[in-house]
Every structure is written in C-alpha cells, then in structure tokens.
C-alpha positions in Angstrom: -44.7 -46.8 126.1 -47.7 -46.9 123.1 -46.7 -47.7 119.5 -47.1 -43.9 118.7 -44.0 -42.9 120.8 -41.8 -45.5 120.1 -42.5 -45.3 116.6 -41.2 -41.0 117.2 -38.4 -42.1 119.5 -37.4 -44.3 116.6 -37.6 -41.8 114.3 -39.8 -44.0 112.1 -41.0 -41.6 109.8 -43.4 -43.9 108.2 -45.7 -45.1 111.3 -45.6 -41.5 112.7 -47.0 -40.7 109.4 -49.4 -43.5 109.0 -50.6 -43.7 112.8 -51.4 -39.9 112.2 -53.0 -40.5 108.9 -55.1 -43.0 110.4 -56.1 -41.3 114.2 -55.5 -37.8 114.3 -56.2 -38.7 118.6 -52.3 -38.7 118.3 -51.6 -35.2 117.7 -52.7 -34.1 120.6 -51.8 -37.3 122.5 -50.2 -36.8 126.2 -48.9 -38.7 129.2 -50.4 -38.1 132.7 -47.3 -36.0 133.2 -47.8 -34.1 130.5 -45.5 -35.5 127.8 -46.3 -35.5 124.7 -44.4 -36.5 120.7 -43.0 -33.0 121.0 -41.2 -34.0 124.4 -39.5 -37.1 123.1 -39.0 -35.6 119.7 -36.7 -32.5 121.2 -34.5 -35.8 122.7 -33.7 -37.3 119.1 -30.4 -37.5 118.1 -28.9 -35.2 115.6 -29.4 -38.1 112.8 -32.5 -38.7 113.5 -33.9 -34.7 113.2 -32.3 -34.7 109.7 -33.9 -37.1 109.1 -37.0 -35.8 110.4 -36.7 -33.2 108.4 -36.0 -34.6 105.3 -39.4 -36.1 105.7 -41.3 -33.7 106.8 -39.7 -30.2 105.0 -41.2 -27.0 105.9 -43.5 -25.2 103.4 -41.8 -21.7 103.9 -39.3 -22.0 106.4 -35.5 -23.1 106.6 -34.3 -26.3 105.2 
C-alpha cells in the first residue's frame, strides 16, 4: 500500500492534501484492479467522513 492510500485510509487530511498539492499523478492514481482513493474513501468510518468533510466542505452543496 503507497503513502497516498494509507495517508486516505487514515483519514489524514493533511498528507492527502499535501501529497495532492505536491503530485497531482495522485488524483487519478489506481491499482491494477482498478482501485483507486475513491474505493478506500467509500470504506471510512463514519468519524472519519465528518471529518473529511469538515476539511474539505463543498462550495455549493450540503454541509
């Protein structure tokens, strides 16, 4: 598993961030199977997507 998706599976807000910031190769970033950030994102915990989107708030969409 690469830094990238531990640092999502963790829900560390600040190296998803800053790994993006710094490679934007990440963003569309996928296993051979065809897993991706998204897939491992949809398996946080409730905490953690509160969290997620506490940090990352939607311009014009629900809070």
């Amino acid at each position: 598993m690469n830094g990238f998706i531990r640092a999502v599976k963790n829900a560390e807000l600040a190296v998803v961030k800053e790994m993006l910031q710094k490679d934007a190769k990440w963003i569309g970033w996928s296993e051979k199977d065809g897993k991706n950030a998204l897939h491992y994102l949809c398996g946080l915990e409730r905490t953690s997507i509160k969290q997620i989107k506490r940090a990352f708030p939607l311009r014009n969409g629900p809070k």
